[in-house]
N, C-alpha and C positions, 0 to 999 in steps of 0.2 A: 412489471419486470423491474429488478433490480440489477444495476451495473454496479460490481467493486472490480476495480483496478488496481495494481499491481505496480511501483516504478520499480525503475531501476536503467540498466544500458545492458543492450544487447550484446555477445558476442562471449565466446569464454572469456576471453582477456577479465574480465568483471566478474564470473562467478566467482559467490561464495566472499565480496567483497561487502565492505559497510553500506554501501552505496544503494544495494540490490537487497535490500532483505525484503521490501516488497516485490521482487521475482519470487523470493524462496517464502512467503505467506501466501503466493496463489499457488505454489507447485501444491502447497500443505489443502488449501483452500479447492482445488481440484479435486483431490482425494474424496472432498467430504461429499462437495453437487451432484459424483457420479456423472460426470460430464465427457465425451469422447476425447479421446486426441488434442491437442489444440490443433485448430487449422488460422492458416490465415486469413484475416480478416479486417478490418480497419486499420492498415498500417501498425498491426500488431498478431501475439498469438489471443486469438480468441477460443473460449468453451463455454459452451451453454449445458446448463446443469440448472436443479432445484434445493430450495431445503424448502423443508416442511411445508411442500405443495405451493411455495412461490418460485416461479422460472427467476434464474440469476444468471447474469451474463458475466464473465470474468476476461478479463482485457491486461493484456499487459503491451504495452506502445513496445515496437522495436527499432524510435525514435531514436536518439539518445534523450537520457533523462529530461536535459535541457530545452527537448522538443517534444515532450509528450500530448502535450493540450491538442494537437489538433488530432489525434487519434480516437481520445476521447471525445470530441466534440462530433467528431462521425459517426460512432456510435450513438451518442445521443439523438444524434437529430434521426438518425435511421431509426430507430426505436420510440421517437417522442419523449423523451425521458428529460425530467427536469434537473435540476443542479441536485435535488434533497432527493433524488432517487439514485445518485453517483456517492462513493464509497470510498477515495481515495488511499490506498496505505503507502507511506514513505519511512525513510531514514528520518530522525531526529538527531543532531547532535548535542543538540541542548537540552537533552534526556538523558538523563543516566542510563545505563547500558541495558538492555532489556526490561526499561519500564513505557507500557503504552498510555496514550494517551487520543482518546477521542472527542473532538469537537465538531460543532455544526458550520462553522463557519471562521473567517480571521480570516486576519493576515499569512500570506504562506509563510512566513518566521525565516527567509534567508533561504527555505527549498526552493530551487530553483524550477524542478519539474513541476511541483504543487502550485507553484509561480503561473509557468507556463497552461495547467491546465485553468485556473482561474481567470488567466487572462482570454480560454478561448471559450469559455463559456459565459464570461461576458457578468461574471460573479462571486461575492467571496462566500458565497453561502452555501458552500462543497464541502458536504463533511469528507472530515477525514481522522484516518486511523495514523499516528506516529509511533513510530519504531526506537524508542532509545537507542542512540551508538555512542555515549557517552561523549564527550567535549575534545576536540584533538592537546596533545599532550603538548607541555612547554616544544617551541621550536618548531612543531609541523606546521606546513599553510596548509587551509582547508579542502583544496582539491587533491593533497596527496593525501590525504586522511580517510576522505569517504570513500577513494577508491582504494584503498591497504584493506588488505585479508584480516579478518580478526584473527586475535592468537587465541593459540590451542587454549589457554585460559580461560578465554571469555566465549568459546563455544557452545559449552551446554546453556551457559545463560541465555548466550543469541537461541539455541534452538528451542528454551523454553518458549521463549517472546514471542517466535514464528510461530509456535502452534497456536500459543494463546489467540495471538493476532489470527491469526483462520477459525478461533470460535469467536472471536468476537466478531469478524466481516457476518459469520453466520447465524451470529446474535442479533446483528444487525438487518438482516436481512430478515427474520424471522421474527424480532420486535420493535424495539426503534432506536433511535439514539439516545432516549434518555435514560432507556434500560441498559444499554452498553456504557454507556458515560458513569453509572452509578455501579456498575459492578466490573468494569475495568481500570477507570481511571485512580492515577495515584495509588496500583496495587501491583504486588509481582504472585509469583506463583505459590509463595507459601501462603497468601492472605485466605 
């Protein structure tokens, strides 16, 4: 089995915010597993779903962002699942605005929940999927940035990135991360 997760913070106040585009890459990421309902389950919405004949579990914590680690570490240990079988997608600020980027492991770079779940698994070697939201402009601090609405602007670019971002968790699931790193990384939707 494979786990990809999902951040973001619960509740509408957050939808459709920079903060939460890994909420909106598992709603996308749902669609594809054929997976029921989410119900709850480990301190989150859980669906279980397949691609290409591997069972995948998708998680998204209804922690807030800042506390997501121990949700997914429930998960893990329920299922025996190691760090390199967990899938993480977040916001990025220090990505331009819908470019992703997948690594095996690092530093969570200033994510706080990416932070959180490396700290409950006891590891920095959690891949994970990031989400470009581009750098906050002269004069914002960074907690009013990641949680502001993107403008109508930069919409279609975010909803390119979520899809991509949902074939790539399912690229992932279905080959490895060196085949997602090599036909994601450093590329947008015209490449």
């Amino acid at each position: 089995m494979k786990l990809v997760v999902g951040l973001g913070n619960p509740g509408r106040r957050y939808d459709q915010t920079r903060h939460n585009v890994g909420f909106a890459m598992a709603a996308e990421f749902a669609k594809m597993i054929g997976g029921d309902s989410p119900r709850g389950r480990f301190d989150g919405d859980w669906i279980e779903g397949s691609v290409e004949g591997t069972k995948v579990g998708l998680l998204c914590p209804l922690k807030y962002m800042n506390a997501s680690g121990l949700s997914v570490r429930q998960a893990t240990d329920f299922y025996k699942l190691s760090a390199a079988d967990v899938l993480v997608v977040c916001d990025d600020m220090n990505l331009p605005l819908g470019r992703l980027r997948i690594r095996a492991g690092g530093s969570a770079g200033g994510q706080k929940g990416l932070a959180d779940v490396i700290r409950h698994l006891a590891t920095d070697r959690v891949p994970r999927l990031r989400v470009g939201i581009d750098p906050p402009p002269s004069g914002w601090n960074v907690p009013d940035y990641v949680l502001s609405k993107f403008k109508s602007s930069e919409q279609a670019t975010v909803d390119q990135a979520v899809q991509r971002a949902a074939f790539a968790a399912a690229d992932w699931v279905q080959h490895d991360l060196a085949f997602c790193m090599n036909r994601y990384n450093g590329k947008d939707e015209s490449d």
